[in-house]
FITI-262175 format. One record per residue: residue in three letters; y, z, x of N, C-alpha, C, O, CB in turn. Coordinates in steps of 0.02 Angstrom, whole numbers, plus 50000, padded with zeros to 5 digits. Last residue first. Glycine has a CB too. Example, Ala and Ser with C-alpha at 12.3 -4.5 7.8 and 13.67 -1.06 7.14 Angstrom:
2
(r "Ser" (49888 50354 50642) (49947 50357 50684) (50002 50394 50645) (50057 50402 50670) (49970 50286 50704));
(r "Ala" (49716 50390 50660) (49775 50390 50615) (49835 50390 50660) (49834 50423 50712) (49776 50452 50565));
***
This chain:
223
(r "Unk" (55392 50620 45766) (55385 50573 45806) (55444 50532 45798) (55451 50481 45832) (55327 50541 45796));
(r "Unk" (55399 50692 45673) (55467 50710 45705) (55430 50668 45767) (55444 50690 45822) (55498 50805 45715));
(r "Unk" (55311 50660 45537) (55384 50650 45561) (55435 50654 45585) (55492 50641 45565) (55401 50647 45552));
(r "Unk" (55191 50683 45620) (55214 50618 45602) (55280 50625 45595) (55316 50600 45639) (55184 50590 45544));
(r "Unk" (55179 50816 45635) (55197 50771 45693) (55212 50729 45678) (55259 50708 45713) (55162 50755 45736));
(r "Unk" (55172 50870 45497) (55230 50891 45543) (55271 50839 45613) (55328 50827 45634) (55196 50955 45576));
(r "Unk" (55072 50806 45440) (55148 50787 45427) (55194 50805 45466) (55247 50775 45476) (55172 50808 45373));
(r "Unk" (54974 50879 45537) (54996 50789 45531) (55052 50756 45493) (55076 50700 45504) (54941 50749 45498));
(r "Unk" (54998 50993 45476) (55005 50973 45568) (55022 50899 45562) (55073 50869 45580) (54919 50983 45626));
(r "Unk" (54951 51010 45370) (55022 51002 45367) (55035 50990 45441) (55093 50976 45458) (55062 51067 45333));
(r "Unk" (54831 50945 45364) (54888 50894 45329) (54942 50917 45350) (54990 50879 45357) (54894 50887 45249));
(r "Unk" (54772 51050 45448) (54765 50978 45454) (54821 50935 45420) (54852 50893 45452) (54698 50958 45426));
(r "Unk" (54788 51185 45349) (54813 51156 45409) (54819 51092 45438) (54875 51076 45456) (54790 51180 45443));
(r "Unk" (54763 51104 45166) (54770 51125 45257) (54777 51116 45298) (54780 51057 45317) (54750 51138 45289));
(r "Unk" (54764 51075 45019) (54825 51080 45090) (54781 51113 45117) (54757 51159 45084) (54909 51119 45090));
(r "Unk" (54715 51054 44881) (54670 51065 44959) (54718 51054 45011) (54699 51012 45053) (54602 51009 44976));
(r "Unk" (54798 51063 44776) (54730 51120 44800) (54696 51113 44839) (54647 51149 44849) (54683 51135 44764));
(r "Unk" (54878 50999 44763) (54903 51078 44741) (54847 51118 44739) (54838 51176 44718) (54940 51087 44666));
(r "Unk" (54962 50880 44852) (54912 50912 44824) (54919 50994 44805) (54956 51036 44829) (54859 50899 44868));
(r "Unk" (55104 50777 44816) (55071 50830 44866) (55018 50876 44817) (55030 50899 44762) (55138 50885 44906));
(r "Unk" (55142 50679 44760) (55123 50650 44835) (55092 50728 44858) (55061 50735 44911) (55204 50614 44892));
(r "Unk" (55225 50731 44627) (55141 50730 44637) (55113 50696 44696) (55054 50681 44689) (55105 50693 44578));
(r "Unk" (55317 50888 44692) (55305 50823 44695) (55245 50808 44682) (55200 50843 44705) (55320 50798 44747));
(r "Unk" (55283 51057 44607) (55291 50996 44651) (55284 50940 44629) (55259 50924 44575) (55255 50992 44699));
(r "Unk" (55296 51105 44484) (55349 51079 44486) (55334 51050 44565) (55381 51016 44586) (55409 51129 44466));
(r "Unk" (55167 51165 44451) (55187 51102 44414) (55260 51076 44445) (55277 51021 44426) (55194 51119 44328));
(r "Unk" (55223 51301 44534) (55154 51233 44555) (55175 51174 44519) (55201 51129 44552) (55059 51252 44523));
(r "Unk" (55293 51411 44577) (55293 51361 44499) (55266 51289 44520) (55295 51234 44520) (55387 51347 44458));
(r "Unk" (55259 51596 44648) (55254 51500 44635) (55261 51456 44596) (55211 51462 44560) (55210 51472 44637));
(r "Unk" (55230 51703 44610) (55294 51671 44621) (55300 51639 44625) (55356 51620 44608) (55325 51672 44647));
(r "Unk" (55102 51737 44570) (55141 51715 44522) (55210 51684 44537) (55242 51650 44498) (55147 51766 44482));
(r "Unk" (55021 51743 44698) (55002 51648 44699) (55064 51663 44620) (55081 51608 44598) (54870 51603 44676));
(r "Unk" (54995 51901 44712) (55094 51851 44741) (55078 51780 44713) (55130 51749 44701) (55118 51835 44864));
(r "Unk" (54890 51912 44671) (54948 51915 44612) (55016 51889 44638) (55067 51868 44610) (54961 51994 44584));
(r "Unk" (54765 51775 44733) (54807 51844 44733) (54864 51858 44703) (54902 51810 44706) (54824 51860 44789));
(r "Unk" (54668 51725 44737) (54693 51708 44679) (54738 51770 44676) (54746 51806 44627) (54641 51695 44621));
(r "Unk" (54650 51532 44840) (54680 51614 44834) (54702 51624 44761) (54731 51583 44725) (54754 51632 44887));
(r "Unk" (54679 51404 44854) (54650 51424 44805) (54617 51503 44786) (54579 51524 44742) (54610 51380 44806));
(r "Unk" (54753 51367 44956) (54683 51356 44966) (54630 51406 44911) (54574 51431 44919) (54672 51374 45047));
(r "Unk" (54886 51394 44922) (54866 51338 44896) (54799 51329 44927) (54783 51270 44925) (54915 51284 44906));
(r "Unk" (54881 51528 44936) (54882 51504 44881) (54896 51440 44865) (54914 51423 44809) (54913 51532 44856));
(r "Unk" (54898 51538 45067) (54847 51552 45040) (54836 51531 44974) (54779 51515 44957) (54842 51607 45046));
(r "Unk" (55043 51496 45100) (54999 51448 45144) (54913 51472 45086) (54875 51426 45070) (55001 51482 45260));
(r "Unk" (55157 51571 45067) (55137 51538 45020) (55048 51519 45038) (55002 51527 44998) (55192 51477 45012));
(r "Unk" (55158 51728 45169) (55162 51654 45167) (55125 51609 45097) (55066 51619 45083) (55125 51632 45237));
(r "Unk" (55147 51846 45202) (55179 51856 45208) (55218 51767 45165) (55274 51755 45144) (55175 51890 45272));
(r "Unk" (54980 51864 45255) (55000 51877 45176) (55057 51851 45144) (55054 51834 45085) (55009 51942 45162));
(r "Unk" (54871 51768 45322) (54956 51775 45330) (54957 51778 45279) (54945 51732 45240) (55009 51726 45360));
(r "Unk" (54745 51710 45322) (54756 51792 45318) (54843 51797 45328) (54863 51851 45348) (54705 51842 45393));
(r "Unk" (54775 51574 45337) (54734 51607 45301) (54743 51666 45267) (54748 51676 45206) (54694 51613 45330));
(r "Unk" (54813 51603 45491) (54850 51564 45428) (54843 51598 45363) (54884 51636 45336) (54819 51492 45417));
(r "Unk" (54723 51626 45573) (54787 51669 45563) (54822 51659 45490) (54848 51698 45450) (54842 51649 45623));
(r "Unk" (54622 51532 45550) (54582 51572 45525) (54658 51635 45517) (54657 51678 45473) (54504 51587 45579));
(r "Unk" (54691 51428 45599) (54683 51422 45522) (54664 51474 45496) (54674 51484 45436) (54641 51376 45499));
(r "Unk" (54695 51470 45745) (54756 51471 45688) (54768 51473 45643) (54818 51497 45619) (54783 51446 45679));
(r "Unk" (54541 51476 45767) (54579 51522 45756) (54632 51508 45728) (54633 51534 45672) (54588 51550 45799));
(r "Unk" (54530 51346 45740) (54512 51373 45699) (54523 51455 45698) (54518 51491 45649) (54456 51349 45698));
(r "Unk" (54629 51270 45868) (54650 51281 45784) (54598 51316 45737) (54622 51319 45681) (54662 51206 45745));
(r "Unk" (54692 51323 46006) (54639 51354 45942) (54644 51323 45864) (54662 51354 45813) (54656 51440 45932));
(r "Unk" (54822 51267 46012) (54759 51262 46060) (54710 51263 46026) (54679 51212 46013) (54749 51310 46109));
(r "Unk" (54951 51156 45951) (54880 51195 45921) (54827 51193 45952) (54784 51149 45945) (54854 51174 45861));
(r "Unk" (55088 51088 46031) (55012 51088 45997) (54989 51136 45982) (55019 51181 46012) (54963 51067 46028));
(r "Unk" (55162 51117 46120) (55123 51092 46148) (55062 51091 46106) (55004 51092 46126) (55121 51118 46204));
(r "Unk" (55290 51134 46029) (55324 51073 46083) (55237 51095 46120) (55251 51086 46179) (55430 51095 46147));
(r "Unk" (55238 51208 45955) (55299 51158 45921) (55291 51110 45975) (55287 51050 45964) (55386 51191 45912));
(r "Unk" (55182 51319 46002) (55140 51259 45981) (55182 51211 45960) (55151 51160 45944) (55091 51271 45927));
(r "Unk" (55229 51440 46063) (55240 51397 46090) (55214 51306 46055) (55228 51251 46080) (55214 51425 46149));
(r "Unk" (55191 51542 46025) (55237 51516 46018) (55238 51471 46059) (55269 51492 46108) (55277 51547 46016));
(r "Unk" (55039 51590 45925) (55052 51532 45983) (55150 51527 45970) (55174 51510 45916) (54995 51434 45957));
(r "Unk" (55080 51686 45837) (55032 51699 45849) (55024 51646 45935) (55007 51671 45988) (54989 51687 45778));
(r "Unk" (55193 51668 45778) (55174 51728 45810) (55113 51748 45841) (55096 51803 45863) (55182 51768 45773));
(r "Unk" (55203 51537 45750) (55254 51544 45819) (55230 51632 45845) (55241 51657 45900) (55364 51533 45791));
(r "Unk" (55140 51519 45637) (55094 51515 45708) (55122 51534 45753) (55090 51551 45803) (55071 51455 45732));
(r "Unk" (55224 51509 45523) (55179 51596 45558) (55149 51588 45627) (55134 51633 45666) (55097 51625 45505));
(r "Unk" (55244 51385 45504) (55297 51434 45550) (55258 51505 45575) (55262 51539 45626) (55372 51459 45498));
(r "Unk" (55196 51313 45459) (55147 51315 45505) (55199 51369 45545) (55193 51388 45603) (55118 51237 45541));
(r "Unk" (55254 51309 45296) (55190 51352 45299) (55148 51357 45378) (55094 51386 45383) (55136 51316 45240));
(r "Unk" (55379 51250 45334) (55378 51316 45302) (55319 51359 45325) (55319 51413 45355) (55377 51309 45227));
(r "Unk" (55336 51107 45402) (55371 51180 45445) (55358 51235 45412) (55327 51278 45444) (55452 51186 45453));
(r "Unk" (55262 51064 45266) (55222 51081 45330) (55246 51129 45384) (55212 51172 45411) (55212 51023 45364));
(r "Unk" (55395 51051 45190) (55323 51087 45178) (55278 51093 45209) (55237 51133 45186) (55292 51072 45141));
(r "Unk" (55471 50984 45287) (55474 51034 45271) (55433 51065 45250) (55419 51116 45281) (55504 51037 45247));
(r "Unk" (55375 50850 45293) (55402 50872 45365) (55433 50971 45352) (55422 51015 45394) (55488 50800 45391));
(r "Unk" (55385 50812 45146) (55312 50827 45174) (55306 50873 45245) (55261 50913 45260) (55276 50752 45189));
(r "Unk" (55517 50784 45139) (55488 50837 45091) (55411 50869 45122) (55388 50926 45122) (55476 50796 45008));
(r "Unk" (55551 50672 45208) (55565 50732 45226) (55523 50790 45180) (55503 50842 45207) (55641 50736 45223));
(r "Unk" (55431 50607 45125) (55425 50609 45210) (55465 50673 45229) (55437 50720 45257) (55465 50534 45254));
(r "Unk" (55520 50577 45018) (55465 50619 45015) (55425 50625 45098) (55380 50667 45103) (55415 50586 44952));
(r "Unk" (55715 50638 45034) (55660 50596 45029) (55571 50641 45029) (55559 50701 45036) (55675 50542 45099));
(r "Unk" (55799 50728 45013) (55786 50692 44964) (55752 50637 44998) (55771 50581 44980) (55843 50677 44924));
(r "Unk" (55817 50916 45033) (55773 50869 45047) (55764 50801 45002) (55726 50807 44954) (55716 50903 45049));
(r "Unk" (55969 50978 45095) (55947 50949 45022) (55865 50908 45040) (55876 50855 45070) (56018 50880 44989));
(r "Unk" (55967 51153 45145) (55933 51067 45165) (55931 51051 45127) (55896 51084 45089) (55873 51043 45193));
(r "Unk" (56036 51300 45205) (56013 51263 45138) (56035 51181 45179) (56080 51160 45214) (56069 51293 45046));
(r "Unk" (56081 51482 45242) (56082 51408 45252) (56029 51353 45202) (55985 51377 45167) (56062 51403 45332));
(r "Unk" (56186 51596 45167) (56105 51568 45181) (56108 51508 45180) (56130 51475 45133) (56047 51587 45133));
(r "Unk" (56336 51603 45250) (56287 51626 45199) (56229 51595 45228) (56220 51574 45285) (56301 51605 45121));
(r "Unk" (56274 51760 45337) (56307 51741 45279) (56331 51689 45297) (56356 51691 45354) (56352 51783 45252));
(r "Unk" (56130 51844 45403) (56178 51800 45401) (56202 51778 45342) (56164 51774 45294) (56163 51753 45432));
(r "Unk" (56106 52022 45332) (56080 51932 45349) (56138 51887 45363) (56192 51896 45334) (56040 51890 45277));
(r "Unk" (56180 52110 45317) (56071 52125 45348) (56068 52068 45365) (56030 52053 45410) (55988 52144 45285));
(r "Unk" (56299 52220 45323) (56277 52158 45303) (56197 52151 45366) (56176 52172 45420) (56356 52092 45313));
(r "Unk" (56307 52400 45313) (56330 52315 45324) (56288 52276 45311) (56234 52295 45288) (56348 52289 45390));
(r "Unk" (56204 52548 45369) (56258 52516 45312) (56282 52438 45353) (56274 52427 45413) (56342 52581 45297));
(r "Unk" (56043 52636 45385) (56123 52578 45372) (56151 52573 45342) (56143 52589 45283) (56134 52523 45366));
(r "Unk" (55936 52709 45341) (55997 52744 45341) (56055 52700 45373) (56110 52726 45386) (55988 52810 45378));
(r "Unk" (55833 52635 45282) (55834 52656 45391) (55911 52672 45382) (55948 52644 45422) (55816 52562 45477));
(r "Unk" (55843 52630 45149) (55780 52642 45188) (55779 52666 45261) (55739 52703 45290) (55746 52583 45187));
(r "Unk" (55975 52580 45132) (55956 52628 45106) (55896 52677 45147) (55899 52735 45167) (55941 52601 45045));
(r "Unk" (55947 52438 45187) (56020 52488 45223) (55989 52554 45210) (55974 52590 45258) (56115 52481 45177));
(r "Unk" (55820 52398 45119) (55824 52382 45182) (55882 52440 45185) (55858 52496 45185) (55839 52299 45203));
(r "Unk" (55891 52377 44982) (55838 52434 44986) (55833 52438 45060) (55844 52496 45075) (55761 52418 44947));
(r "Unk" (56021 52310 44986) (56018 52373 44981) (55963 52415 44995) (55969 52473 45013) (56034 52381 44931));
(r "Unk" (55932 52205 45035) (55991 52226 45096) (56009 52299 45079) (56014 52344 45121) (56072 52174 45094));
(r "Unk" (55866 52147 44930) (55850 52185 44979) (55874 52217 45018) (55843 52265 45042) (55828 52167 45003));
(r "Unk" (55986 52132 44834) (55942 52201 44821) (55878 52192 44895) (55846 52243 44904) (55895 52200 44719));
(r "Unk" (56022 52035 44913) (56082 52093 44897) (56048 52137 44890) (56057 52188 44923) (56132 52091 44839));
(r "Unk" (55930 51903 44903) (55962 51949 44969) (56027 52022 44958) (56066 52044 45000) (56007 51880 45021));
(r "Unk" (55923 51906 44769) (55862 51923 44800) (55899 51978 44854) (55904 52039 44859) (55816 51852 44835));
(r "Unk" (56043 51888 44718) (56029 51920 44695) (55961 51968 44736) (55950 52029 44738) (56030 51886 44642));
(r "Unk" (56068 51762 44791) (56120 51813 44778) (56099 51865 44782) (56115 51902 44828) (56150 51813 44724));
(r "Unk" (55976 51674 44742) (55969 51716 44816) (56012 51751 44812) (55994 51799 44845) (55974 51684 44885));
(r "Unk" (55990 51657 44614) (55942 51678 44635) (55945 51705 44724) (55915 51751 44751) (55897 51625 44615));
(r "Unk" (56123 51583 44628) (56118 51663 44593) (56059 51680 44608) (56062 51739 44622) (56127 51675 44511));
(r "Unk" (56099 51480 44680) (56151 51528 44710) (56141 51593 44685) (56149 51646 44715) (56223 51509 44695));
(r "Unk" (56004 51418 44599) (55984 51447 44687) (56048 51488 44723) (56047 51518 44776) (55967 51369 44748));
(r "Unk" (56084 51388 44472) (56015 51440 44492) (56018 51453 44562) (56038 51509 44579) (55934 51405 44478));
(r "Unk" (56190 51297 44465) (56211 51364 44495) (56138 51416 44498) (56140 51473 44522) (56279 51400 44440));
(r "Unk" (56099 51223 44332) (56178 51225 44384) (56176 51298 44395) (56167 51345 44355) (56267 51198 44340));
(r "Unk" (55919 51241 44348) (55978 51244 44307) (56035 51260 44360) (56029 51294 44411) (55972 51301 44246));
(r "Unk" (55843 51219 44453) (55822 51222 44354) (55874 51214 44328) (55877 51177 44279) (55794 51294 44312));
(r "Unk" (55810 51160 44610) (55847 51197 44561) (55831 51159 44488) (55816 51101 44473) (55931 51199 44583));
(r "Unk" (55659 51234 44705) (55707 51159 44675) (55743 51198 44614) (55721 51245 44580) (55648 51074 44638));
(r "Unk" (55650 51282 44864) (55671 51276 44809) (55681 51226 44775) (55707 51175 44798) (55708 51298 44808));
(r "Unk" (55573 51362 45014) (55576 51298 44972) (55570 51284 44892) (55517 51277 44860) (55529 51263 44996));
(r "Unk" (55608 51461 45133) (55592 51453 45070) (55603 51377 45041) (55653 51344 45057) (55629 51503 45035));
(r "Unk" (55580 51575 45273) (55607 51506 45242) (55572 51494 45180) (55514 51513 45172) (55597 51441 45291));
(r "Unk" (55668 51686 45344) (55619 51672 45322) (55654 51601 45293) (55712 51579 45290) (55586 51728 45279));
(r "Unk" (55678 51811 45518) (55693 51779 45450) (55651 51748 45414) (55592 51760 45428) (55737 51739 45452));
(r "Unk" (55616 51909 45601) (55673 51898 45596) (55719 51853 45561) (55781 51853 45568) (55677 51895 45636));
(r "Unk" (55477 51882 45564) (55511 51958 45555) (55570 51964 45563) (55596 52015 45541) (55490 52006 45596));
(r "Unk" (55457 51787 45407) (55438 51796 45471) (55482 51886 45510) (55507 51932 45477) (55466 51710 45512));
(r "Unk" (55383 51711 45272) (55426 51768 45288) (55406 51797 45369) (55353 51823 45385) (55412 51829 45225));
(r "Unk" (55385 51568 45175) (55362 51609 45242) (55401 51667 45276) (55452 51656 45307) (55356 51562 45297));
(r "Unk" (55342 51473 45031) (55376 51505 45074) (55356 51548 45126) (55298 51567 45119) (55407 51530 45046));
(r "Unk" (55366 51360 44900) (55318 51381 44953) (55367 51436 44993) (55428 51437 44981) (55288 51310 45005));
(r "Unk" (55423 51343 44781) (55359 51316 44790) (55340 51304 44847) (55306 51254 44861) (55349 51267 44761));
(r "Unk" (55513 51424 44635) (55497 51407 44695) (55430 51389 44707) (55383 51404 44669) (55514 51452 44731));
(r "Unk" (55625 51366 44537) (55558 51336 44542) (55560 51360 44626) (55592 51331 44670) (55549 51240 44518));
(r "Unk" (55752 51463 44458) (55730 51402 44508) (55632 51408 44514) (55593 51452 44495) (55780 51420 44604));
(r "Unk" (55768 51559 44358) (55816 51510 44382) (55823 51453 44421) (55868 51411 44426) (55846 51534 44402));
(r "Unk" (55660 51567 44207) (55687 51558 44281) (55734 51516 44302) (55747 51460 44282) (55642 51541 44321));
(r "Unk" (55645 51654 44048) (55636 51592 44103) (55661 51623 44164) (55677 51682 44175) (55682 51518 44086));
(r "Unk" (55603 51804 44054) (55621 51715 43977) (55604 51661 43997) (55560 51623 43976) (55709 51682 43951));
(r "Unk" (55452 51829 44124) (55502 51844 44123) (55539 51790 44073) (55510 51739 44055) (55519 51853 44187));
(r "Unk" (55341 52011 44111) (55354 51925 44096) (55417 51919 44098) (55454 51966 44084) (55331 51891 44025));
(r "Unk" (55243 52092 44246) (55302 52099 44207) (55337 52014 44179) (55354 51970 44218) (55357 52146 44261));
(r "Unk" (55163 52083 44347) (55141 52067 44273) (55197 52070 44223) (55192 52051 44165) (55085 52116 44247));
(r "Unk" (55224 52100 44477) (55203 52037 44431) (55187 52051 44363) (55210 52011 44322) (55143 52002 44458));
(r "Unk" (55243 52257 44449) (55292 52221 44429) (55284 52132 44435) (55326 52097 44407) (55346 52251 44468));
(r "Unk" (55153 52298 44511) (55122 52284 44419) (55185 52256 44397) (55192 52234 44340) (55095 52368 44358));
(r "Unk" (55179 52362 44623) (55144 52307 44613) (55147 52262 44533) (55141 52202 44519) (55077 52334 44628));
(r "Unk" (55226 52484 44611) (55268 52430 44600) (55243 52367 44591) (55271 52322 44559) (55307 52425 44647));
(r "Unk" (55170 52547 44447) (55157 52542 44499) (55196 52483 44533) (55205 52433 44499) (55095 52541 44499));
(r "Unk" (55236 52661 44303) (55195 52590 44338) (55207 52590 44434) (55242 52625 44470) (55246 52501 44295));
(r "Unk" (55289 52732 44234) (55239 52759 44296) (55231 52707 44302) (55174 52716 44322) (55175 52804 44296));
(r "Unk" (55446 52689 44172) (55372 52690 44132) (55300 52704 44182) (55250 52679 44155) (55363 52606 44093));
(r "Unk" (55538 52805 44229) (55523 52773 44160) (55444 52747 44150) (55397 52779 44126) (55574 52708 44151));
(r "Unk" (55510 52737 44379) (55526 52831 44366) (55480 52830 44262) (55424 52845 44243) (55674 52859 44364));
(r "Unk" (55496 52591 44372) (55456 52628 44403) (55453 52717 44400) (55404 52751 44415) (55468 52603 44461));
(r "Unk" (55599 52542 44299) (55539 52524 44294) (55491 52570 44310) (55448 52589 44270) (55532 52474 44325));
(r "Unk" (55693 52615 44337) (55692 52625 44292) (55643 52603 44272) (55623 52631 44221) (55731 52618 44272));
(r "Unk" (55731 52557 44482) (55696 52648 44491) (55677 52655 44410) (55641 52705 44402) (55773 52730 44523));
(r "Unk" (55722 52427 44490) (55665 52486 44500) (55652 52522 44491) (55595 52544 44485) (55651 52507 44526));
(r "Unk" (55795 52328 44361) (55809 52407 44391) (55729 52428 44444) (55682 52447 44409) (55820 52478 44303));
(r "Unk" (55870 52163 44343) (55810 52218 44341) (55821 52267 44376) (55856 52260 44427) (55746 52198 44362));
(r "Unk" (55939 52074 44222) (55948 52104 44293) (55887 52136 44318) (55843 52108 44286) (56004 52157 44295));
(r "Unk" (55919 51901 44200) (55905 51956 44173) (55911 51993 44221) (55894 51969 44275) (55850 51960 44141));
(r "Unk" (55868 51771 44250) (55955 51767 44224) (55963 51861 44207) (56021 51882 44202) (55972 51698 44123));
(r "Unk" (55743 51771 44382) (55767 51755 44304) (55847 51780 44292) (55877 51809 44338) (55713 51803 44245));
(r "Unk" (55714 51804 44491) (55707 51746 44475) (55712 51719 44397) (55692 51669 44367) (55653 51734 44503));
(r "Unk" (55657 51924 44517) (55736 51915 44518) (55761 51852 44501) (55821 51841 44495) (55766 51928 44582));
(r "Unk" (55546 51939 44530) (55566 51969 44469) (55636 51962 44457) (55669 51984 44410) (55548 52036 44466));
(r "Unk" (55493 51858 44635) (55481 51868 44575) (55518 51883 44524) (55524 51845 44475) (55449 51899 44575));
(r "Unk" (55579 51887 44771) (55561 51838 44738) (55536 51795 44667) (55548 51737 44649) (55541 51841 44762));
(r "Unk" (55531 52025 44762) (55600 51999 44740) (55620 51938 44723) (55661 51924 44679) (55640 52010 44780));
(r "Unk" (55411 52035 44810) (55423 52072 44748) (55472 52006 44704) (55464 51967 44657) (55472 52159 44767));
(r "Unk" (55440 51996 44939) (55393 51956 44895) (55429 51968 44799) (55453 51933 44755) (55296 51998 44912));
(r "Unk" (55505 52088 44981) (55545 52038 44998) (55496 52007 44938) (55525 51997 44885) (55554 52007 45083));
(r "Unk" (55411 52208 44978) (55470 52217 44937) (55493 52148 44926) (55504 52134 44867) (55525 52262 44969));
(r "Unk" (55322 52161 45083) (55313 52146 45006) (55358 52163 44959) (55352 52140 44902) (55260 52174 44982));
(r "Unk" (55382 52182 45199) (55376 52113 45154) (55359 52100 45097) (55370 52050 45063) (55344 52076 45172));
(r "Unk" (55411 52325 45180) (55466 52274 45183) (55451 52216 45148) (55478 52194 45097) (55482 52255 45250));
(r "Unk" (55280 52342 45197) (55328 52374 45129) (55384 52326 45121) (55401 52295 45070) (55365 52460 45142));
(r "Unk" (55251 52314 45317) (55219 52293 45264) (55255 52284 45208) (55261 52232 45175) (55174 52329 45253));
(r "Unk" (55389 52329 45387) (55339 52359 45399) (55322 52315 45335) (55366 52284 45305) (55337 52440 45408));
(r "Unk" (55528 52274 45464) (55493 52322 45477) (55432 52358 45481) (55412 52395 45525) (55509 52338 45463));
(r "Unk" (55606 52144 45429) (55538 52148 45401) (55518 52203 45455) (55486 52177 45501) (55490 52071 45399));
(r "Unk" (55723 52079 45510) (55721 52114 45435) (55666 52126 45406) (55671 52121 45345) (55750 52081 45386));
(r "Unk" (55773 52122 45661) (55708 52102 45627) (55735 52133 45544) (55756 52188 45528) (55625 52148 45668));
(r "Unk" (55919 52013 45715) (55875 52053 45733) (55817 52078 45676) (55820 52037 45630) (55913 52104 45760));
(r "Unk" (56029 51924 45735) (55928 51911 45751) (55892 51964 45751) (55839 51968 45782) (55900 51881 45830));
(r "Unk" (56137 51965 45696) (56125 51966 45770) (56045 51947 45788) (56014 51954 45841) (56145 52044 45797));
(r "Unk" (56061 51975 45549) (56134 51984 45586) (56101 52002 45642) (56054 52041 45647) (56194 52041 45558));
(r "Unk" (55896 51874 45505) (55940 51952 45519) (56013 51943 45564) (56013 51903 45611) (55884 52014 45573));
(r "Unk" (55926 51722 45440) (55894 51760 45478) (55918 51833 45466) (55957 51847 45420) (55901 51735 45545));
(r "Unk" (55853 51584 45309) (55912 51636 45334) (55910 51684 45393) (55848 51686 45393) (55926 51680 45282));
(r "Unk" (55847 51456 45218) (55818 51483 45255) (55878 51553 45292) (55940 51552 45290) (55788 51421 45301));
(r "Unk" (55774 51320 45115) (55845 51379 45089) (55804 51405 45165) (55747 51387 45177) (55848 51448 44982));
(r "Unk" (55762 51165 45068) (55745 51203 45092) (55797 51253 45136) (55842 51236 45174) (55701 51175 45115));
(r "Unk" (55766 51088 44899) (55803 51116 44947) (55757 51159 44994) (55713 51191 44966) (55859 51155 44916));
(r "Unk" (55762 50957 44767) (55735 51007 44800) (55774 51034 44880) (55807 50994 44912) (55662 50980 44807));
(r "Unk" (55848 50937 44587) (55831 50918 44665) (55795 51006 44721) (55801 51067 44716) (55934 50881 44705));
(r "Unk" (55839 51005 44478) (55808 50965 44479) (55801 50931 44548) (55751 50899 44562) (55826 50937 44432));
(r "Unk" (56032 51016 44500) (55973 51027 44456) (55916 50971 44476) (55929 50912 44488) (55998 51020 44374));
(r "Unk" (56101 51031 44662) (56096 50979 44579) (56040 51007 44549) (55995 51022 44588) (56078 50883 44584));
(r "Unk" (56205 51108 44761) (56145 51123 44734) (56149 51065 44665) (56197 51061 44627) (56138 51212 44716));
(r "Unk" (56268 51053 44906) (56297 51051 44837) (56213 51049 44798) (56172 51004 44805) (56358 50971 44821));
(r "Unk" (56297 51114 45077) (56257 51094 45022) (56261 51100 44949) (56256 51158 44928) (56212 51116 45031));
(r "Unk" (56415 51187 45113) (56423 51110 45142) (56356 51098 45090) (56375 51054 45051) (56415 51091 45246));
(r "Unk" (56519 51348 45063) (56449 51298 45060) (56446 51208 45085) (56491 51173 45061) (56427 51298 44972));
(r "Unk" (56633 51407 45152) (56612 51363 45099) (56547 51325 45125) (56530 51292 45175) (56672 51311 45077));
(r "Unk" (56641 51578 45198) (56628 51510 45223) (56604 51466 45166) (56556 51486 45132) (56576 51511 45280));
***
């Protein structure tokens, strides 16, 4: 199926995808942090091996943040991993980065995912759907969906009646590993490396988002 979104350097996108037939691509912890992993280390022009990282030199998979990379192919700068899909928010670096970066992400998960629960075929819808965001209202309406999407597991229902609890929600939020949402309340946990911060918009803060702003962008612009 041909792409209907034309990636430009330097413009921003919100990339999102689910499991074939809906069904869950995040099994267990491991899962999501594999998905995290990949985010990372795949995000450069360079291939990378696990088993050669990890058999070869004992490291731990974790320690694969610390691993440096030349550059990158895209700027990511927020994201949410839910159990039957996830959403991400990209801006492209260079022609053709966000194609090869998810290429790459969603292939070596699908292999470790098939490998892992003894499947075979395709894990995600094809292809991965993609939003040019070019205004900053829309930009603010996406960066608020990305990071208030965990709530649907916790309240589904809050889209269409609100946020009963919100200090419980903030307090779900918070603790949602799975989600950019901590590392911009100044979390200093080794996933805050997949992020390329300098590359947001400067309309958006890069150290006191919360819940509050992104509810009020949310409602404001789908009023």
């Amino acid at each position: 199926m041909e792409r209907k979104t034309k990636f430009i350097p330097k413009e921003y996108y919100h990339i999102f995808s689910r499991g074939v037939e809906k069904r869950r691509i995040f099994l267990s912890e491991k899962d999501y942090r594999r998905f995290l992993i990949l985010l990372y280390i795949h995000n450069q022009p360079q291939s990378f091996r696990f088993g050669n990282f990890l058999a070869v030199t004992g490291n731990k998979i974790m320690d694969i943040y610390n691993k440096e990379r030349e550059r990158t192919l895209v700027s990511v700068l927020g994201y949410s991993l839910m159990p039957n899909h996830f959403h991400i928010c990209l801006q492209e670096k260079e022609e053709g980065g966000i194609s090869k970066f998810m290429m790459k992400v969603l292939t070596a998960y699908s292999m470790y995912f098939n490998q892992k629960n003894e499947r075979s075929g395709p894990l995600f819808v094809h292809p991965f759907r993609s939003v040019h965001i070019g205004e900053d209202a829309q930009f603010r309406h996406i960066f608020s969906y990305i990071h208030l999407n965990a709530l649907e597991i916790r309240e589904p229902n809050w889209k269409q009646e609100g946020v009963k609890d919100k200090k419980e929600s903030e307090h779900f939020l918070e603790n949602y590993s799975y989600s950019s949402y901590p590392d911009f309340l100044g979390s200093n946990r080794v996933e805050g490396k997949i992020l390329d911060l300098p590359a947001l918009p400067d309309f958006i803060s890069r150290a006191t988002l919360d819940m509050k702003d992104y509810e009020g962008w949310y409602r404001k612009d789908i009023v």
